[in-house]
SERO-4910 file (N, C-alpha, C, O; in steps of 0.05 Angstrom, whole numbers):
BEGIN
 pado doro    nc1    nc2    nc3   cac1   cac2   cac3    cc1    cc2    cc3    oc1    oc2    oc3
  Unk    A    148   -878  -1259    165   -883  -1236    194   -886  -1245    199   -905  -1259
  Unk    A    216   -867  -1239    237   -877  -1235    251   -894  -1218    254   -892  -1194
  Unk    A    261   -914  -1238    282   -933  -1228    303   -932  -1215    317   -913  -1220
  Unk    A    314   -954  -1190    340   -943  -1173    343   -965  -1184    327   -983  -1187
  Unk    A    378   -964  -1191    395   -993  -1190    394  -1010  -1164    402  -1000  -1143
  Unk    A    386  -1033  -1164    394  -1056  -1149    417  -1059  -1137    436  -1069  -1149
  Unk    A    419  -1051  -1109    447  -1046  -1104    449  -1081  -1095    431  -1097  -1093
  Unk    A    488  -1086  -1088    496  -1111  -1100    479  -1126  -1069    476  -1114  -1047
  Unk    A    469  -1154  -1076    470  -1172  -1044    440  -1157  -1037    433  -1162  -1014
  Unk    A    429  -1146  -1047    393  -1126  -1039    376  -1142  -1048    374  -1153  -1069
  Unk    A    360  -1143  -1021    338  -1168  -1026    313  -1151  -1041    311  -1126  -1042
  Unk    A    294  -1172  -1055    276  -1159  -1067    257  -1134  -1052    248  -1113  -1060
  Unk    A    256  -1148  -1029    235  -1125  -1004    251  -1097  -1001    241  -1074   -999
  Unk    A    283  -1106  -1001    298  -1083   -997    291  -1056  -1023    287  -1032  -1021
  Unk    A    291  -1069  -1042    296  -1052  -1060    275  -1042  -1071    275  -1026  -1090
  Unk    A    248  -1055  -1055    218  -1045  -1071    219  -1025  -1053    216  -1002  -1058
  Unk    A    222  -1037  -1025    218  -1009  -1007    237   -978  -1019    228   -955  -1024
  Unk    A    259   -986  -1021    280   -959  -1027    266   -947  -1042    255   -926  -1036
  Unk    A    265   -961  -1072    251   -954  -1092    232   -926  -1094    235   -904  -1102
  Unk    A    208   -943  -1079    176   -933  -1075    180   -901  -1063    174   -878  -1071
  Unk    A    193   -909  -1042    201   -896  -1018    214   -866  -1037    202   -845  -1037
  Unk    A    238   -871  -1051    252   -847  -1064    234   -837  -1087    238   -815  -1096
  Unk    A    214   -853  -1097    199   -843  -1125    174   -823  -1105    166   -804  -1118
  Unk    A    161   -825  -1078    152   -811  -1064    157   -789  -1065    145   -769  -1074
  Unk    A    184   -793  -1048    199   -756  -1039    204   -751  -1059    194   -729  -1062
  Unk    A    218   -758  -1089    224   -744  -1098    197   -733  -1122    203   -724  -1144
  Unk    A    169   -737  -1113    144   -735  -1129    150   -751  -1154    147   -738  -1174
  Unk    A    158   -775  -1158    151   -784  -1185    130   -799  -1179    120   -810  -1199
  Unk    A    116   -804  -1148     95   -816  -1141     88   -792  -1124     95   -792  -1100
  Unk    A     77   -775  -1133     61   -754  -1123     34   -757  -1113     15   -769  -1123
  Unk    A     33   -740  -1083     12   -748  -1076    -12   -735  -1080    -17   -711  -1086
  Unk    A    -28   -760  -1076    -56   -769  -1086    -57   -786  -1114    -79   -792  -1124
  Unk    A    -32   -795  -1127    -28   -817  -1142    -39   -841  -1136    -42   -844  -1112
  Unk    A    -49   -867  -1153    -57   -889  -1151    -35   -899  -1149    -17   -885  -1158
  Unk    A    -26   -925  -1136     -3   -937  -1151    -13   -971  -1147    -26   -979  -1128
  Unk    A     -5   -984  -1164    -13  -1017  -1162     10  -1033  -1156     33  -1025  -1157
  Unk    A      3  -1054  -1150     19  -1073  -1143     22  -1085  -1160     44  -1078  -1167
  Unk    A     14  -1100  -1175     25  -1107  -1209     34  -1091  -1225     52  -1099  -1241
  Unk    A     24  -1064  -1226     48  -1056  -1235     73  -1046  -1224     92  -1040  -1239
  Unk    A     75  -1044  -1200     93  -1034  -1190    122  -1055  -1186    146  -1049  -1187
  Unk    A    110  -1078  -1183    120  -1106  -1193    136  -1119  -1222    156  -1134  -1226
  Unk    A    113  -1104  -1241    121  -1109  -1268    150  -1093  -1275    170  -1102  -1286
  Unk    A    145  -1068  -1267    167  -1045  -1270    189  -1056  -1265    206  -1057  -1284
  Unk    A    196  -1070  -1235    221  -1068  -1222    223  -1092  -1220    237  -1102  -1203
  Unk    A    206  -1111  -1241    220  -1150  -1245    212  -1158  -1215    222  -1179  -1207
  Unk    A    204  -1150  -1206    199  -1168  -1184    176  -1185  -1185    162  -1182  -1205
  Unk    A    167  -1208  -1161    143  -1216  -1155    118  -1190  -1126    123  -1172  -1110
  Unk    A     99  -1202  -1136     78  -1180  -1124     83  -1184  -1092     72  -1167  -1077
  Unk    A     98  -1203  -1081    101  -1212  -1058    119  -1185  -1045    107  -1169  -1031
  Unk    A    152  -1182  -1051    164  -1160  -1034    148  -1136  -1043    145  -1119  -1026
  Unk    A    142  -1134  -1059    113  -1102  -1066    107  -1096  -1043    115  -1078  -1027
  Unk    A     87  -1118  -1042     70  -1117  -1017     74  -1112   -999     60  -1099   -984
  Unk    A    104  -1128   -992    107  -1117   -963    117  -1091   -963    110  -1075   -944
  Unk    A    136  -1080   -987    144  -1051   -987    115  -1037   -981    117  -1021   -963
  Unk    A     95  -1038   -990     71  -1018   -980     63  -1019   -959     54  -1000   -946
  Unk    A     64  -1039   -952     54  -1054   -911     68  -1037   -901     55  -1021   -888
  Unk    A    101  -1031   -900    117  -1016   -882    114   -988   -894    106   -969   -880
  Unk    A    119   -985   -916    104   -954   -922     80   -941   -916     79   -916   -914
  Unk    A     63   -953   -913     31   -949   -901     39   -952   -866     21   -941   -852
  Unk    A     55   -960   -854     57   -956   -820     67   -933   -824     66   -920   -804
  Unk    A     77   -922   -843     91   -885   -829     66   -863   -846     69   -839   -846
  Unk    A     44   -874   -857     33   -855   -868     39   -850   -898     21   -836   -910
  Unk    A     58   -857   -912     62   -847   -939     48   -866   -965     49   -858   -988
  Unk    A     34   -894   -955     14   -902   -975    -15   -917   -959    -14   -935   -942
  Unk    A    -31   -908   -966    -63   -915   -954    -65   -935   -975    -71   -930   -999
  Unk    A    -61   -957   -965    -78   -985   -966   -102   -993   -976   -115   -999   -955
  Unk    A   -115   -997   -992   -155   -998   -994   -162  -1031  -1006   -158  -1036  -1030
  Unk    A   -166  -1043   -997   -177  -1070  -1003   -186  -1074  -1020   -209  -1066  -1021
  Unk    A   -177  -1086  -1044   -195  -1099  -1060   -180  -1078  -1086   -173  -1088  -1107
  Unk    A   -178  -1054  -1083   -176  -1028  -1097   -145  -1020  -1098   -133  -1029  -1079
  Unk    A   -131  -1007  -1113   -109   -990  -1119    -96   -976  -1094   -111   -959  -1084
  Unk    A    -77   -980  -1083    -60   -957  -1063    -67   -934  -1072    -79   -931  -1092
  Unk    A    -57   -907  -1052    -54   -883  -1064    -35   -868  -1047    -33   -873  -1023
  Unk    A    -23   -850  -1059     -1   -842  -1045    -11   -815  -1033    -19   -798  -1049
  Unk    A    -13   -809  -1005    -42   -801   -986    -28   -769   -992     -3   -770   -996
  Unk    A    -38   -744   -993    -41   -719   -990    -21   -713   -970    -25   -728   -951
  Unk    A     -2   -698   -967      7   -683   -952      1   -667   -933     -5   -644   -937
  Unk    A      4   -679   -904    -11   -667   -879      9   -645   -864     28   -651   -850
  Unk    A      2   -624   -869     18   -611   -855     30   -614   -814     48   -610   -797
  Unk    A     11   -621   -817     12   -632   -788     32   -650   -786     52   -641   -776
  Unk    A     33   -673   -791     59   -697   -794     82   -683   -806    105   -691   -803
  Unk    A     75   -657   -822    111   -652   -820    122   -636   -811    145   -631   -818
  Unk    A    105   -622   -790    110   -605   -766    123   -620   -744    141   -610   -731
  Unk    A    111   -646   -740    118   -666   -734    143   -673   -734    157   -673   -714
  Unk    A    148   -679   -750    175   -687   -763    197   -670   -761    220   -676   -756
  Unk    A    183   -640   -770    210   -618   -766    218   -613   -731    241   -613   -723
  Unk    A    192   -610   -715    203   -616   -690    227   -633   -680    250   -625   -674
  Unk    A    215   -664   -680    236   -680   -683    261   -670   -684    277   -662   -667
  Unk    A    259   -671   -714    288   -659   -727    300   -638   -714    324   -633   -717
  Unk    A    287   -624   -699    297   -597   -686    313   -599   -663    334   -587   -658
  Unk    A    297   -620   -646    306   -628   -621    336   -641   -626    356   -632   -615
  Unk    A    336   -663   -647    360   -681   -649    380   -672   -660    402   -679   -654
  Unk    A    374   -655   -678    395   -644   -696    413   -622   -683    437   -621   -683
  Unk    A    396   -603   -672    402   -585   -657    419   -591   -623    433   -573   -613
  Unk    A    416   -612   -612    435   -628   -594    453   -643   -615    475   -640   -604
  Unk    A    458   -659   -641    476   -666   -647    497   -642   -659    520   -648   -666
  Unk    A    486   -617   -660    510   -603   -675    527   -585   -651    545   -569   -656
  Unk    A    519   -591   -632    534   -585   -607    558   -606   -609    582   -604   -613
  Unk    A    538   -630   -605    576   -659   -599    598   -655   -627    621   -663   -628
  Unk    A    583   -637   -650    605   -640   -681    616   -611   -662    640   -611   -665
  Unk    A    607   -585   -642    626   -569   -645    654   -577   -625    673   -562   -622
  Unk    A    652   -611   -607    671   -614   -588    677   -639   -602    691   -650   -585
  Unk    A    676   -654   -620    685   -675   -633    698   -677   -663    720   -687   -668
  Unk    A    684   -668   -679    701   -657   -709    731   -660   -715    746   -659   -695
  Unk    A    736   -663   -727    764   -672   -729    771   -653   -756    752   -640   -765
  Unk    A    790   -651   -766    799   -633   -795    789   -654   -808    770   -647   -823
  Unk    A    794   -678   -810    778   -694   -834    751   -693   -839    740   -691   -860
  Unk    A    740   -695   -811    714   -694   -816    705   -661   -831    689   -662   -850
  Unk    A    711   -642   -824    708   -614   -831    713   -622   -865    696   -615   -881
  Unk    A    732   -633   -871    739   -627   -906    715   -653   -912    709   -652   -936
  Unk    A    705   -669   -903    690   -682   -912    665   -670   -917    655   -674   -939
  Unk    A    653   -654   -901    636   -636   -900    633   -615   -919    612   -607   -930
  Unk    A    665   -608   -921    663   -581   -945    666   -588   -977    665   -573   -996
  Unk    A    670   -619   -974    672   -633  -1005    639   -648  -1008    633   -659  -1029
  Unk    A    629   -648   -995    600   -653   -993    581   -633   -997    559   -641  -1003
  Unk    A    586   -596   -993    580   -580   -995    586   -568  -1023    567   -555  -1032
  Unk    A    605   -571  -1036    614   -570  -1053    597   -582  -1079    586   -572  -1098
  Unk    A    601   -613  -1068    564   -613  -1090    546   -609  -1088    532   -615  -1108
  Unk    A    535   -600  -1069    510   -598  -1071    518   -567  -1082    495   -559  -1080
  Unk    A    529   -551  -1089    530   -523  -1109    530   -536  -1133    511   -529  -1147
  Unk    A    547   -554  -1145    554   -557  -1162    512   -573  -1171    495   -561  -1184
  Unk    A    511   -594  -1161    473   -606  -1168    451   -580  -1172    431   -579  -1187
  Unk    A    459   -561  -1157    430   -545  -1141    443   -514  -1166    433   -492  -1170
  Unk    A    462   -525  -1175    463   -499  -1191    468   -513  -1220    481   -501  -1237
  Unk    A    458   -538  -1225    452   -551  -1246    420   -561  -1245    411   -579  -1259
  Unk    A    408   -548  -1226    374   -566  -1220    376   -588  -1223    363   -597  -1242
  Unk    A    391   -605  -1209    390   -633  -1203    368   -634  -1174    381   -637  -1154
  Unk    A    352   -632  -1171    342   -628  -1148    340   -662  -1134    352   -666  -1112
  Unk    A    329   -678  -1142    340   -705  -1128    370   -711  -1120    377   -719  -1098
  Unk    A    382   -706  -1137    408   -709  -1128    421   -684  -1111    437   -694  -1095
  Unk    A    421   -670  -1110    420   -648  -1086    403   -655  -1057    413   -656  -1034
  Unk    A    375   -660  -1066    365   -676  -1040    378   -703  -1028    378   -706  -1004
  Unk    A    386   -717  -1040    410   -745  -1029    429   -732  -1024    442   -745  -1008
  Unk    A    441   -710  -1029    476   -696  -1024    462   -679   -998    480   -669   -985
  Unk    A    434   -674   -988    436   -650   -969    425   -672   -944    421   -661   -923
  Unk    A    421   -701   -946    417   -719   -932    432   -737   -921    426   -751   -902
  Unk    A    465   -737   -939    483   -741   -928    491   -728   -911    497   -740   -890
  Unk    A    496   -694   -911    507   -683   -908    495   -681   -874    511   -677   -855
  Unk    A    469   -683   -870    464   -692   -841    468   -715   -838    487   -713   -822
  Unk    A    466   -729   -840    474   -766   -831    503   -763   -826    513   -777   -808
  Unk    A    522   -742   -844    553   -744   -839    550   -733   -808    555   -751   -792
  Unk    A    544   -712   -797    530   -692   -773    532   -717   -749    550   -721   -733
  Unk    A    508   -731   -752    502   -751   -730    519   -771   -738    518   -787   -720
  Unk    A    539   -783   -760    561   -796   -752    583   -791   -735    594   -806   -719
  Unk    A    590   -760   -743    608   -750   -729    607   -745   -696    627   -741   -682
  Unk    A    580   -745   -688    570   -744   -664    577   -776   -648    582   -779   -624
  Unk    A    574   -797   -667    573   -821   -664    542   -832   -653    539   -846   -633
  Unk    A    521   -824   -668    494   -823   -664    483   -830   -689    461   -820   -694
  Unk    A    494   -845   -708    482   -855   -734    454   -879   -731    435   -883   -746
  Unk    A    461   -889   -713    434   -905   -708    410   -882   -703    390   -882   -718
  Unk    A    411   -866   -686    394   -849   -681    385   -835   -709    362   -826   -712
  Unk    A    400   -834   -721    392   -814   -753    378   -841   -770    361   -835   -786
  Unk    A    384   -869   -767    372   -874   -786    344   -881   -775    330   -887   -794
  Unk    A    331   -882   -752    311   -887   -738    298   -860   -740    274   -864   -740
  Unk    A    303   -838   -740    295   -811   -749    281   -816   -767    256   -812   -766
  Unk    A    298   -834   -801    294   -833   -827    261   -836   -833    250   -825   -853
  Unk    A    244   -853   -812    217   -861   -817    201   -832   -823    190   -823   -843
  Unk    A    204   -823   -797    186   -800   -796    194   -776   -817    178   -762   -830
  Unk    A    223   -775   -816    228   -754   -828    233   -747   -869    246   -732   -883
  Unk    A    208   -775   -875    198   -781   -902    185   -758   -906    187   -747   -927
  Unk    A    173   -750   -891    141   -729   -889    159   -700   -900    158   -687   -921
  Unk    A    175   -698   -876    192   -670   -883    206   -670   -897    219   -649   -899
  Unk    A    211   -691   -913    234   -693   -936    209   -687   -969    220   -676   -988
  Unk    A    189   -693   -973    171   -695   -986    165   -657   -987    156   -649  -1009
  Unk    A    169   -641   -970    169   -616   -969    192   -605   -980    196   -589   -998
  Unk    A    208   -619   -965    242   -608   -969    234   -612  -1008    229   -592  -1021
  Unk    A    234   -627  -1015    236   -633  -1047    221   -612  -1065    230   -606  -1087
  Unk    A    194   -601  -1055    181   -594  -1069    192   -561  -1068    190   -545  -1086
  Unk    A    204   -558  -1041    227   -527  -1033    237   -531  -1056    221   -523  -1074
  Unk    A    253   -538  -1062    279   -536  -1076    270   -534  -1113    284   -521  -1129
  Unk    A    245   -549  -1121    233   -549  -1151    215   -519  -1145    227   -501  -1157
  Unk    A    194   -511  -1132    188   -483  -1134    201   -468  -1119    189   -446  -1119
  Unk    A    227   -465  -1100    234   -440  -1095    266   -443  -1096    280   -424  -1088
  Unk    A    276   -466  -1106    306   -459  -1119    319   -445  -1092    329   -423  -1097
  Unk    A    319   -455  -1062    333   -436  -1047    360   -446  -1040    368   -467  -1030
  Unk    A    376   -416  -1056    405   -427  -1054    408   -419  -1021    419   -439  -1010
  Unk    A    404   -402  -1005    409   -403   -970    411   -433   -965    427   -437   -947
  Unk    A    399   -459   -976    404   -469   -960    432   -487   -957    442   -498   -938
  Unk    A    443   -484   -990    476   -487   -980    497   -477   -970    519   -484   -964
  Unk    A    480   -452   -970    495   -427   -954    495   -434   -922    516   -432   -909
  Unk    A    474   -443   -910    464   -450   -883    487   -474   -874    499   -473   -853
  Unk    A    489   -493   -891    506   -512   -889    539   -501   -887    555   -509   -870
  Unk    A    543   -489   -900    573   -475   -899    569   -459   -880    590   -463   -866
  Unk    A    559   -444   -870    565   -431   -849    556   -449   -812    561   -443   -789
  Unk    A    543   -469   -824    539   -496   -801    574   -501   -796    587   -497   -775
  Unk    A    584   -511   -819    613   -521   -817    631   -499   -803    643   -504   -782
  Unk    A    633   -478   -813    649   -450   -806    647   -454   -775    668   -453   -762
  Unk    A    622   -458   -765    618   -457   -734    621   -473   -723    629   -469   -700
  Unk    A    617   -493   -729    636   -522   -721    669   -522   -718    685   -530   -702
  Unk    A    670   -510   -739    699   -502   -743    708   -494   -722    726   -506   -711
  Unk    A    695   -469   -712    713   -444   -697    699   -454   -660    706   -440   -641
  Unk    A    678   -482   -656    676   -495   -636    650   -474   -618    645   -472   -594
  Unk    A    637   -462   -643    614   -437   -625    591   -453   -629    576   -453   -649
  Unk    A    589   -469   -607    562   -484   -603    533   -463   -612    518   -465   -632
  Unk    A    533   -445   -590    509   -429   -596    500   -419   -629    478   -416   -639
  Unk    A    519   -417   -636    513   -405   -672    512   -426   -693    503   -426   -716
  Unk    A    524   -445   -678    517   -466   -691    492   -475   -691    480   -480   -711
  Unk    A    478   -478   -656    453   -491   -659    433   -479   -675    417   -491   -689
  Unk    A    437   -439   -670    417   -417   -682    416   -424   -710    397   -417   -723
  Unk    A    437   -440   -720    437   -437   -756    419   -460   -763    402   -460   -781
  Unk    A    427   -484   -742    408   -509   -747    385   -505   -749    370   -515   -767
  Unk    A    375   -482   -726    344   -476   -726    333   -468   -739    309   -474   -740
  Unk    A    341   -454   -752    348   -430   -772    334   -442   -799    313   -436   -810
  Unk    A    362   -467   -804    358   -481   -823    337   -499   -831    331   -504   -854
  Unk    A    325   -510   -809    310   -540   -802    285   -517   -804    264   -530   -802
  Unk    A    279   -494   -808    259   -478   -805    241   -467   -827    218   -458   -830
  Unk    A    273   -474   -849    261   -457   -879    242   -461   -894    235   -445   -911
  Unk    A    228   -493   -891    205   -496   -906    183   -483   -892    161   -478   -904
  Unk    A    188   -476   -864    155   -463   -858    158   -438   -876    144   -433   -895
  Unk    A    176   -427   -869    175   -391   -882    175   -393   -916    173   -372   -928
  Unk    A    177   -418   -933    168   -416   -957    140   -426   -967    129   -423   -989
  Unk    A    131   -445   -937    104   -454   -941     81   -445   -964     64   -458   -976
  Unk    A     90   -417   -964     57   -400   -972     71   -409  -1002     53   -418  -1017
  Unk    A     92   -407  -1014    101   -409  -1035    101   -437  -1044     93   -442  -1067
  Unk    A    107   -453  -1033    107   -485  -1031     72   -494  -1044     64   -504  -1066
  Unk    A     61   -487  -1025     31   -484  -1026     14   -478  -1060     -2   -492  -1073
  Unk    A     24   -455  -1062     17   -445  -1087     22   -458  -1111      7   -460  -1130
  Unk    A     58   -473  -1106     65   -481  -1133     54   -513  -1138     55   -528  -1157
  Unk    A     42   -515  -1110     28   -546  -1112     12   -549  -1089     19   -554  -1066
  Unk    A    -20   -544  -1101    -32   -536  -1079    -54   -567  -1086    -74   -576  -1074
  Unk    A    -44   -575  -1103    -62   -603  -1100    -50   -625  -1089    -58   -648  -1091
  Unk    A    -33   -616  -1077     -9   -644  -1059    -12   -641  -1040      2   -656  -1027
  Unk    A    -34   -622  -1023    -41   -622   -993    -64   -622   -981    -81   -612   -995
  Unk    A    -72   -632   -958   -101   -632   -953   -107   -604   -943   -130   -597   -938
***
């Protein structure tokens, strides 16, 4: 498991959850993994107490099955829940990039294109975690600009499932379109063309089905 720094004033529950949570998506807790609570404890200096509850709230969205007496496991990949999830995402995202084409400001636009900016610079160094945190801001910046950030982080539950896809995109199919998708999101924001904007969101929010079969192949034991 990789380690996240303790960010400053983070309570122990806070940071087992973050933790667990980012070693998930980004497969260093790959599923159908065991994972323990002593050790998961031992790792990150904590007591077995905030553990616990980090798996209690991880196990209500589905991403760790619980078993009494026995070892967690980090549950198989249901395609279904992240169809789920991409829906979602379809609906919300695709109404928030309408309010960025009548709200945006030039700051917000260069914020956007200096955020785009690394993620070329990560995704053409295979940083792929850190590209996945740079392509997660880069929507959260979206629904701030909208003034709908509560709504994105209440998204964040469900949209573990589709982020767990999103990650495994990016290690077997390296797709540079999708910073391309993002720059030409901004361009259309830019120029205030709602419709091409939303087509690109859909577009975008779409690409793990059409690499599925490839996704599949390069890790076909991560799904039920």
């Amino acid at each position: 498991m990789k380690l996240l720094e303790r960010l400053p004033r983070e309570s122990g529950g806070d940071y087992a959850l973050r933790t667990i949570k980012e070693n998930i998506i980004n497969l260093e807790l790959p599923p159908g993994s065991q994972i323990s609570e002593n050790e998961l404890a031992a790792e990150m200096g904590l007591s077995r107490t905030p553990v616990r509850e980090a798996l209690i709230e991880l196990s209500k969205v589905k991403l760790v099955d619980i078993q009494p007496q026995k070892k967690s496991t980090v549950p198989l990949i249901d395609y279904d829940i992240v169809e789920e999830s991409r829906f979602m995402r379809n609906l919300l995202e695709c109404a928030v990039i309408e309010l960025n084409c009548e709200m945006a400001t030039p700051a917000d636009l260069e914020r956007l294109r200096e955020n785009i900016r690394l993620q070329t610079l990560y995704l053409d160094s295979f940083y792929s975690a850190q590209f996945l945190e740079l392509d997660n801001q880069f929507h959260g910046m979206l629904f701030g600009i909208a003034k709908k950030s509560q709504i994105f982080a209440l998204m964040q539950n469900i949209s573990i499932h589709f982020d767990r896809v999103r990650s495994m995109a990016l290690s077997s199919v390296k797709n540079t379109k999708i910073v391309e998708d993002h720059r030409e999101i901004v361009n259309a924001i830019q120029r205030q063309d709602k419709k091409t904007a939303r087509d690109l969101m859909e577009l975008h929010l779409n690409r793990y089905t059409i690499d599925a079969s490839t996704i599949r192949a390069a890790y076909p034991q991560y799904f039920k």
